[in-house]
C-alpha positions as YAML, in Angstrom:
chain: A
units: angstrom
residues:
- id: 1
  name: UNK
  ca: [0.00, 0.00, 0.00]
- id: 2
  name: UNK
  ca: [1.35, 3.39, -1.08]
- id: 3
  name: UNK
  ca: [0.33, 6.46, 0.79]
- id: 4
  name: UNK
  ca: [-0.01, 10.30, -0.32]
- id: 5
  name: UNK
  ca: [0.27, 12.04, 3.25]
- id: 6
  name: UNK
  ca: [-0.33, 15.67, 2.59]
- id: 7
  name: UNK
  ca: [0.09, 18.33, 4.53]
- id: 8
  name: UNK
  ca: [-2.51, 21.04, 4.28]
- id: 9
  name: UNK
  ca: [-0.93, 24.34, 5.29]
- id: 10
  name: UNK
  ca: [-0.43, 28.41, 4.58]
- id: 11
  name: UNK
  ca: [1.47, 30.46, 3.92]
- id: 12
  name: UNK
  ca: [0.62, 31.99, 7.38]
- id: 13
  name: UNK
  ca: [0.44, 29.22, 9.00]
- id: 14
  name: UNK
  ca: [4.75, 28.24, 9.24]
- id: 15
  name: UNK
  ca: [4.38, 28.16, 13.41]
- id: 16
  name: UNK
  ca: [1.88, 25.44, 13.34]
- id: 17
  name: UNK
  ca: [3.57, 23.35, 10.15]
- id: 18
  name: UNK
  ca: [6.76, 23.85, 12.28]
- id: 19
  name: UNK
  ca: [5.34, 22.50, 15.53]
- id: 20
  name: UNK
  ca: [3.91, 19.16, 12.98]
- id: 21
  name: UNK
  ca: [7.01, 18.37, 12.48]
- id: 22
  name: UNK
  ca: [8.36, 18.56, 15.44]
- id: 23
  name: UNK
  ca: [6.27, 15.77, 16.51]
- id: 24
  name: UNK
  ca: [7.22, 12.27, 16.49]
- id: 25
  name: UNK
  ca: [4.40, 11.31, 14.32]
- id: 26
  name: UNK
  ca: [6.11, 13.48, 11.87]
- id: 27
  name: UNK
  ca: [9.56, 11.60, 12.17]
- id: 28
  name: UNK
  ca: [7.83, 8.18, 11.93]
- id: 29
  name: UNK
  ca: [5.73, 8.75, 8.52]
- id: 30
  name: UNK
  ca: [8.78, 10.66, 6.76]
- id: 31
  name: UNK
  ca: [11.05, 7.25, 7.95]
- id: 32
  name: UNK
  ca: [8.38, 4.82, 6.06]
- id: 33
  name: UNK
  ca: [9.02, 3.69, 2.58]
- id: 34
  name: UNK
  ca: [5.45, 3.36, 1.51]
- id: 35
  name: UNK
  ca: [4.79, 6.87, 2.71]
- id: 36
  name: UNK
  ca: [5.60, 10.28, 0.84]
- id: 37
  name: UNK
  ca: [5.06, 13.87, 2.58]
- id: 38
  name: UNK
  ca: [4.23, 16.50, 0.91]
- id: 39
  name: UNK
  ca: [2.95, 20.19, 1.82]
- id: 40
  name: UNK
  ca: [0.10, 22.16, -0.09]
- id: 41
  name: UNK
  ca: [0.05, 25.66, 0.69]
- id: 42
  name: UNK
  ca: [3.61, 26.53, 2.01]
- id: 43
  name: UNK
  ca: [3.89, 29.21, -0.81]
- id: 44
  name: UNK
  ca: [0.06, 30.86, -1.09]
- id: 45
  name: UNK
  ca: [-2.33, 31.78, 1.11]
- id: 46
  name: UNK
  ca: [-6.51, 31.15, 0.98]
- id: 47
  name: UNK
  ca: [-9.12, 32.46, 2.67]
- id: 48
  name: UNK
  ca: [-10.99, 30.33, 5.17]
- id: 49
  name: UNK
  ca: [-14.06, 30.13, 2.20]
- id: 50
  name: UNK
  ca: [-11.61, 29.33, -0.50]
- id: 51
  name: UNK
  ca: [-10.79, 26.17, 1.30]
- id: 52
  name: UNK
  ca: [-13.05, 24.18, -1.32]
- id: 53
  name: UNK
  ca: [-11.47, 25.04, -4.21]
- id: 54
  name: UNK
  ca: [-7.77, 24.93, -2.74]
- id: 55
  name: UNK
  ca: [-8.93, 20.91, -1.41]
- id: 56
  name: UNK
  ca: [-10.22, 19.68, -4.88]
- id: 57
  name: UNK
  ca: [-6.70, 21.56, -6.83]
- id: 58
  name: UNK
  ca: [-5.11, 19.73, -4.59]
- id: 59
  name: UNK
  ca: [-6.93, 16.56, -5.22]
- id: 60
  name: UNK
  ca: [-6.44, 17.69, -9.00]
- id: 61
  name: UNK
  ca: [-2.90, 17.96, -8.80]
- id: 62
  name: UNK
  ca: [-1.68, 14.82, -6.36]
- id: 63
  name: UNK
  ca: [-3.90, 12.60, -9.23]
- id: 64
  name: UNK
  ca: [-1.67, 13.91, -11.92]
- id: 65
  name: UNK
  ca: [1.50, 14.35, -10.32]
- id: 66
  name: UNK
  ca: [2.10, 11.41, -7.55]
- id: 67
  name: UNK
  ca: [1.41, 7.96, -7.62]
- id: 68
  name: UNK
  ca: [-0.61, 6.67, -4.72]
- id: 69
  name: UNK
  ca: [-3.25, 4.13, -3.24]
- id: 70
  name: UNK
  ca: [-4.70, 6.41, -1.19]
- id: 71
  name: UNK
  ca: [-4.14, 10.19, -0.61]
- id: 72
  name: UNK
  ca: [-4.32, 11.40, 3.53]
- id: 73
  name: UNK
  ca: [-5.36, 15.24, 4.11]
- id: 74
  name: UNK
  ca: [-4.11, 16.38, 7.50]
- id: 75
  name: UNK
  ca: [-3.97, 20.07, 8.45]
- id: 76
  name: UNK
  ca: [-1.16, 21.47, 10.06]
- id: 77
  name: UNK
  ca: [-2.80, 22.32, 13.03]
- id: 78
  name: UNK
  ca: [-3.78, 18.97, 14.55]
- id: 79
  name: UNK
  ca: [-1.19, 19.15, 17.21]
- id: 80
  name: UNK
  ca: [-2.45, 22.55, 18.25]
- id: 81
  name: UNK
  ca: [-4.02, 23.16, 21.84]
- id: 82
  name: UNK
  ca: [-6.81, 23.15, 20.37]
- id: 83
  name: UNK
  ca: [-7.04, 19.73, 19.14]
- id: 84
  name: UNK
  ca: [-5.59, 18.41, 22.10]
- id: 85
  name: UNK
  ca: [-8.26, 15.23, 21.61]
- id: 86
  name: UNK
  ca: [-6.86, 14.48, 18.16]
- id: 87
  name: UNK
  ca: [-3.50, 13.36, 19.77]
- id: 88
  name: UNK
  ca: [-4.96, 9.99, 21.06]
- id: 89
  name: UNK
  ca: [-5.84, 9.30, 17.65]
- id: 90
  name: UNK
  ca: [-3.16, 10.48, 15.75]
- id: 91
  name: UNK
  ca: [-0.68, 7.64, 16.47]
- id: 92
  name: UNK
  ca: [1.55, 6.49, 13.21]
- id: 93
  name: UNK
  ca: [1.35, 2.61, 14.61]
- id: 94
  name: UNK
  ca: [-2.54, 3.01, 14.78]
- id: 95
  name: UNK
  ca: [-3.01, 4.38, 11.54]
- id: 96
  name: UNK
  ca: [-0.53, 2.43, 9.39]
- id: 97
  name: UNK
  ca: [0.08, -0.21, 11.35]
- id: 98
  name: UNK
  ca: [-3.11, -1.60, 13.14]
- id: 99
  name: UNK
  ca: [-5.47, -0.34, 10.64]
- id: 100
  name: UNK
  ca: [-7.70, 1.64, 13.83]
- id: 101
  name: UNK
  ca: [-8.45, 4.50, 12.05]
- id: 102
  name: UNK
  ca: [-12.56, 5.63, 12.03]
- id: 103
  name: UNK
  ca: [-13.80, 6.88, 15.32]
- id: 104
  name: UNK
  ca: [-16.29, 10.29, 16.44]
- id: 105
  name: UNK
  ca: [-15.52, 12.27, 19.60]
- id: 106
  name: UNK
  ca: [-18.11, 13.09, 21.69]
- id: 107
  name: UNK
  ca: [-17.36, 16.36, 23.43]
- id: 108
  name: UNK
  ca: [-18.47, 16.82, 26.84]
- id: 109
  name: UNK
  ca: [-20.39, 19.43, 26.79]
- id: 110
  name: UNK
  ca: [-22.64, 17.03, 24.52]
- id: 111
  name: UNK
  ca: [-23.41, 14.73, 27.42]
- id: 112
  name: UNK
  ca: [-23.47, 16.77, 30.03]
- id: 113
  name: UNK
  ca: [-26.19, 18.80, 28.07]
- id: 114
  name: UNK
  ca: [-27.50, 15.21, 26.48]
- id: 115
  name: UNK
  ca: [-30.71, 16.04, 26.63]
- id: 116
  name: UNK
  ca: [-30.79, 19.40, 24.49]
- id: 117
  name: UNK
  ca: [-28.09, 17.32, 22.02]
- id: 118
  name: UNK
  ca: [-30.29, 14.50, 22.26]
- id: 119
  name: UNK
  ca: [-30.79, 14.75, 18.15]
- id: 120
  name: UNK
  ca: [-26.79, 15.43, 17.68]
- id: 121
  name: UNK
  ca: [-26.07, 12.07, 19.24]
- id: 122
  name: UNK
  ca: [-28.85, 10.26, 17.94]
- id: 123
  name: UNK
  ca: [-27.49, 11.17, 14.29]
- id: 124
  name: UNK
  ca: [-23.56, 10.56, 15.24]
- id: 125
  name: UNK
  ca: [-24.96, 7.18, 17.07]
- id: 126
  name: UNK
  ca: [-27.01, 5.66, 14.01]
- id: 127
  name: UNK
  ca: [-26.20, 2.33, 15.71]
- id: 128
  name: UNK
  ca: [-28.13, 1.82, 18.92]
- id: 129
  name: UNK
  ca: [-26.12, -0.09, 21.14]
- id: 130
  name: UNK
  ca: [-23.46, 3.00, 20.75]
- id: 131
  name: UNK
  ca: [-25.97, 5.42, 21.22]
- id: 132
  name: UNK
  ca: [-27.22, 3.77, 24.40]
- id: 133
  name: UNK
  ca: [-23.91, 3.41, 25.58]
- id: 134
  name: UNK
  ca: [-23.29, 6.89, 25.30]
- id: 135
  name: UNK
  ca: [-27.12, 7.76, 26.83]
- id: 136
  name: UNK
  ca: [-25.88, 5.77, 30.02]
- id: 137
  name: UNK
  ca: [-22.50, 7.43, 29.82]
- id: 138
  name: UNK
  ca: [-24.28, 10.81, 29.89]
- id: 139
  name: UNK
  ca: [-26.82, 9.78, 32.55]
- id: 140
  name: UNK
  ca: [-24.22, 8.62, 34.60]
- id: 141
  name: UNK
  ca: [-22.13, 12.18, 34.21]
- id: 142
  name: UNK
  ca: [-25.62, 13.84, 35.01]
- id: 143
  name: UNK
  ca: [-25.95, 11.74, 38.04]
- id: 144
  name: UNK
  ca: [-22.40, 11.67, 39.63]
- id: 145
  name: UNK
  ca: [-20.54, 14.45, 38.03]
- id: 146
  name: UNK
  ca: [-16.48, 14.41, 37.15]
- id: 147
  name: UNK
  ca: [-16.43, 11.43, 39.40]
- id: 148
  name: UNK
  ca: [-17.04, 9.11, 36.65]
- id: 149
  name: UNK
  ca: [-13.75, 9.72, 35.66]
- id: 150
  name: UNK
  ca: [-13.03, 7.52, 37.84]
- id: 151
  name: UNK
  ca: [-15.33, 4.37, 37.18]
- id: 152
  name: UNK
  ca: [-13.06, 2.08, 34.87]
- id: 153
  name: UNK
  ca: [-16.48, 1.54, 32.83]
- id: 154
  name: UNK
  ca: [-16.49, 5.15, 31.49]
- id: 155
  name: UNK
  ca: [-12.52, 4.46, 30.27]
- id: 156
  name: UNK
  ca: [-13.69, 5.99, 26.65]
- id: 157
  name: UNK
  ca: [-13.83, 9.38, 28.38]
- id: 158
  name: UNK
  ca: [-11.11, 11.41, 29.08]
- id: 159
  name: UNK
  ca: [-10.47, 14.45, 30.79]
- id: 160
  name: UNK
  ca: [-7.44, 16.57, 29.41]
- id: 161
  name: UNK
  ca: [-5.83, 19.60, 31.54]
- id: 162
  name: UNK
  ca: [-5.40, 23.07, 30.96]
- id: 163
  name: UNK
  ca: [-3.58, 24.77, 27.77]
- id: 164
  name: UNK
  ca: [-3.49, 27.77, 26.10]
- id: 165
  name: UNK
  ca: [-6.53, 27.35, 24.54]
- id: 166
  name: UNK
  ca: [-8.66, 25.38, 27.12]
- id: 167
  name: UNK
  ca: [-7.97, 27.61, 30.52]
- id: 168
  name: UNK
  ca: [-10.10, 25.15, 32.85]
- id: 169
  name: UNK
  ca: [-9.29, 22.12, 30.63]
- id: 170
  name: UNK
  ca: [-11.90, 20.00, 28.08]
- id: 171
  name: UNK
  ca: [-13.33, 16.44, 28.08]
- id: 172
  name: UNK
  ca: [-14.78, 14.02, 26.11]
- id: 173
  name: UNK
  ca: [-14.71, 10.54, 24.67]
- id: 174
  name: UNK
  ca: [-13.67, 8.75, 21.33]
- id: 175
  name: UNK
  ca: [-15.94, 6.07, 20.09]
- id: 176
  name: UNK
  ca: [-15.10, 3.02, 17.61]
- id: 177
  name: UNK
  ca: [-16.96, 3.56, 14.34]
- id: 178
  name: UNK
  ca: [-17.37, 0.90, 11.45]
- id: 179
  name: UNK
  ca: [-15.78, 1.68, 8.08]
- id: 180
  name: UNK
  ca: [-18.00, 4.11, 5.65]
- id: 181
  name: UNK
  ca: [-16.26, 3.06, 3.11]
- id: 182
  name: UNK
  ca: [-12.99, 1.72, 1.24]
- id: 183
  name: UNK
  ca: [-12.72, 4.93, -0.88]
- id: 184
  name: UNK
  ca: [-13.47, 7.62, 2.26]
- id: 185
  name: UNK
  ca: [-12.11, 7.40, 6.00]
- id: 186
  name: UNK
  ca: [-11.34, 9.23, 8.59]
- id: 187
  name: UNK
  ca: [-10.66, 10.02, 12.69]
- id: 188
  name: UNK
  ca: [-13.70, 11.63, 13.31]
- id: 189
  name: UNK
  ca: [-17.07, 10.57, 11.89]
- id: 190
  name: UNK
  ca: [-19.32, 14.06, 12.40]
- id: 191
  name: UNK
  ca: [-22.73, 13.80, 13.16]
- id: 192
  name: UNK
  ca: [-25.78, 15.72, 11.15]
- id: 193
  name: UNK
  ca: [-26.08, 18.87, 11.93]
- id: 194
  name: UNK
  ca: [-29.17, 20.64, 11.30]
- id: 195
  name: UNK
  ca: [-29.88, 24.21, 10.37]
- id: 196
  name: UNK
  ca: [-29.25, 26.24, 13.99]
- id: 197
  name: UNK
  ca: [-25.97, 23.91, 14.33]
- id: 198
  name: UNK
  ca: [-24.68, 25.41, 11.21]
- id: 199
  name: UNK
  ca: [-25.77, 29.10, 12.11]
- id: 200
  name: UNK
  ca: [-23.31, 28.19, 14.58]
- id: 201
  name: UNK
  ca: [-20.61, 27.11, 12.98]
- id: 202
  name: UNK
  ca: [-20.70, 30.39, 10.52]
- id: 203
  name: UNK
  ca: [-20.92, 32.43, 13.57]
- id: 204
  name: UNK
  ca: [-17.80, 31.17, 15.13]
- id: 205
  name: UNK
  ca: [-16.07, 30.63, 11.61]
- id: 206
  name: UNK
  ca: [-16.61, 33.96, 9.99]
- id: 207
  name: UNK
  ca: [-17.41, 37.94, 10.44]
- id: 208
  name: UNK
  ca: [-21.33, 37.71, 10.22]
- id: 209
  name: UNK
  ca: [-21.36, 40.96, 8.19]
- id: 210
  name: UNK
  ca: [-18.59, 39.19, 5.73]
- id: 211
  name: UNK
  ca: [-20.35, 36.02, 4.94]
- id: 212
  name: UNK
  ca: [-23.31, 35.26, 2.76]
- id: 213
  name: UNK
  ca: [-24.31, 31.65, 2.72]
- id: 214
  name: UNK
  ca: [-27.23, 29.49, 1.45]
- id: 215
  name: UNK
  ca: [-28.15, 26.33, 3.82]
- id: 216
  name: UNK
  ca: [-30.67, 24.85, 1.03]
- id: 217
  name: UNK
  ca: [-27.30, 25.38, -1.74]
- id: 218
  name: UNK
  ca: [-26.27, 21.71, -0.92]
- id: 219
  name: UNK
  ca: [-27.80, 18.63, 1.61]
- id: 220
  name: UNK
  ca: [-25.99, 19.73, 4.57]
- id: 221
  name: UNK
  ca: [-27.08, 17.20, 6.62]
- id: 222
  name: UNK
  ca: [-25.31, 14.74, 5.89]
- id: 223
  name: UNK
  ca: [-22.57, 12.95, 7.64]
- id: 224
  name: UNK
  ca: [-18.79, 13.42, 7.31]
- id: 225
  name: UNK
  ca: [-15.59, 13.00, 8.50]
- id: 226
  name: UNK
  ca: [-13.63, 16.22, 9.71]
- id: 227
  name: UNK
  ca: [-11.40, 17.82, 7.86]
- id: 228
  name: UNK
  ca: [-8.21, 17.73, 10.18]
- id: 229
  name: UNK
  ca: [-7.81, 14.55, 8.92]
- id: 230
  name: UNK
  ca: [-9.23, 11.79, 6.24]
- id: 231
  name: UNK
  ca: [-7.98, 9.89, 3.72]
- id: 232
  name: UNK
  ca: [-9.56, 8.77, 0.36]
- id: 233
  name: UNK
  ca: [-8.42, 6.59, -2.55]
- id: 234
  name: UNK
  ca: [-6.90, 7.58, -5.71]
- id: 235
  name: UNK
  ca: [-9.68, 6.86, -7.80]
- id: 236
  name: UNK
  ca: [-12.29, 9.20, -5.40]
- id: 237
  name: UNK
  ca: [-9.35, 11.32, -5.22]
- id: 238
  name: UNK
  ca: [-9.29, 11.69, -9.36]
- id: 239
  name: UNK
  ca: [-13.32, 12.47, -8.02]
- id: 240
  name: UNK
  ca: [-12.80, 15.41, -6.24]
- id: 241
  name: UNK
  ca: [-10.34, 16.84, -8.92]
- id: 242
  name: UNK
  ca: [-12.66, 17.05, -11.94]
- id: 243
  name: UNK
  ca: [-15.62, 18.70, -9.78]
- id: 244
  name: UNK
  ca: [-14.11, 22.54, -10.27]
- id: 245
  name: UNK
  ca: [-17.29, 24.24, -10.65]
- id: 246
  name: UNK
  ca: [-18.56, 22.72, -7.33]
- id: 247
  name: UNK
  ca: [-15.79, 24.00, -5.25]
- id: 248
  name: UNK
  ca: [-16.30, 27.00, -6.77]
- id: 249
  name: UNK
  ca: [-20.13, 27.32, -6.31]
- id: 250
  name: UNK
  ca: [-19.20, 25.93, -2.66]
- id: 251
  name: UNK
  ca: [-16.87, 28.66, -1.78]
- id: 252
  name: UNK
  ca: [-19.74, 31.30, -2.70]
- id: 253
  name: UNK
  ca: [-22.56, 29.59, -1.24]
- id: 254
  name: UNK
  ca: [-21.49, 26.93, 1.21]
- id: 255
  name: UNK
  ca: [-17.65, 27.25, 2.40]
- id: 256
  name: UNK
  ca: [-17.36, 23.72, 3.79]
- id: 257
  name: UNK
  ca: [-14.73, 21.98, 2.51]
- id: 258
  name: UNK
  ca: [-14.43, 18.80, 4.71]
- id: 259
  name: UNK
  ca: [-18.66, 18.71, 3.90]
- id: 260
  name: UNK
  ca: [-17.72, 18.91, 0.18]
- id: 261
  name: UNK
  ca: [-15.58, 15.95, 0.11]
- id: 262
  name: UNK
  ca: [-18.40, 13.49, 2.30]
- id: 263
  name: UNK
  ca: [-21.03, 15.22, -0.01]
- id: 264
  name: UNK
  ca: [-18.75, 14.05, -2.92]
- id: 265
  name: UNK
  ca: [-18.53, 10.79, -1.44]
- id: 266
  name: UNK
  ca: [-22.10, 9.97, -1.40]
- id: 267
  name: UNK
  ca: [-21.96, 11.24, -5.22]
- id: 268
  name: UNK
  ca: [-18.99, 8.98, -6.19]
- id: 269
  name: UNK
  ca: [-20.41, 5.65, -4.54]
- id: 270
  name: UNK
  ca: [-23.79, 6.46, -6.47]
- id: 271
  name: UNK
  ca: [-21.93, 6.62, -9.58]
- id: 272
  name: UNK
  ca: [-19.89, 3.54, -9.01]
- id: 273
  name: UNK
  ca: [-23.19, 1.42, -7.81]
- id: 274
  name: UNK
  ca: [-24.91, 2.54, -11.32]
- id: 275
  name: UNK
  ca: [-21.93, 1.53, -13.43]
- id: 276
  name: UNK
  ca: [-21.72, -1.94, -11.95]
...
């Protein structure tokens, strides 16, 4: 197997690419043969609601420039504060190695509120003995507090301390996901979020008085991994490149680039079923 591990960066961004490879993660994929690192974006910089279009040139030009079996997109900032969570995941043995790659994290603030986010987990939890594991989890939380950090049958939560981004600290859990699929994978399987979820995410994401977007432009309610990091195969890869126009309606109308690539998903295994 033959890996494509990009790097998704800007030029704005050197701090965070320079703290990626300062991690040991970063040592271990450069030392393996069937892996080749790249960077995208070292020499440009795009807005936040260009990120469409930059994904699917990307896509465009890794298809007709590298040889690969499958093609992993992993921004520069994973190891940030920030993403503290990811750093469980992000383990070169799990990924290349032991094949334990799809998972969604379940923030805390999810099941400690689980009964406002009752339709979030029901959507990320489509199988219900997770989602009932993870309705007891939060039942228990609501019933004993922090303690159940220390009940060995809550060991899929985890509580991490304070940084510079998380002053009183963060929790949450990771839970095991079945594959989606052989051509699209990921760390963290989102769940569907519906119309005031992605008022939200605009909010936080953008100046309100900059941004124009459309939620009935494109089926945003479907699942997908997040962008920090997923990996797809050459041939969906190939995919992604060709759809120019759609990145480019995206970045106008829906600036979601980790949502374009599940949305193209669902499009590419559609088109694959029919030709069969």
């Amino acid at each position: 197997m033959k890996y494509l591990f990009v790097i998704y960066t800007d030029i704005e961004y050197k701090q965070h690419l320079d703290n990626f490879k300062s991690q040991e993660f970063y040592r271990k994929i450069c030392d393996d043969p069937t892996i080749e690192v790249i960077e995208w974006g070292t020499d440009f910089h795009t807005d936040y609601r260009d990120l469409p279009t930059k994904t699917q040139e990307m896509m465009k030009w890794c298809s007709e420039n590298k040889e690969y079996d499958y093609l992993i997109k992993c921004d520069d900032t994973i190891f940030d504060d920030k993403w503290v969570h990811y750093r469980d995941r992000l383990v070169y043995e799990n990924i290349f190695k032991n094949d334990d790659i799809e998972y969604s994290w379940v923030w805390g603030d999810w099941l400690k509120d689980f009964r406002l986010t009752l339709p979030l987990l029901s959507s990320l939890f489509t199988d219900q003995e997770l989602f009932y594991k993870c309705i007891m989890i939060a039942k228990d939380f609501e019933k004993n507090g922090y303690e159940i950090f220390g009940n060995a049958n809550w060991n899929e939560l985890k509580f991490y301390s304070p940084n510079k981004c998380w002053k009183v600290g963060m929790w949450g859990g990771w839970f095991k996901r079945e594959r989606v699929s052989d051509h699209y994978r990921g760390i963290n399987y989102l769940p569907m979020f519906n119309t005031d979820i992605w008022k939200i995410y605009f909010k936080e994401h953008y100046d309100e008085d900059k941004i124009d977007y459309d939620l009935d432009f494109i089926d945003s309610t479907i699942q997908f991994y997040e962008g920090k990091f997923y990996m797809v195969s050459r041939d969906f890869s190939i995919f992604i490149g060709e759809q120019e126009k759609l990145a480019k309606d995206l970045s106008n109308n829906f600036p979601v680039e980790d949502l374009m690539v599940g949305y193209l998903s669902n499009e590419f295994k559609s088109i694959r079923s029919i030709s069969k």
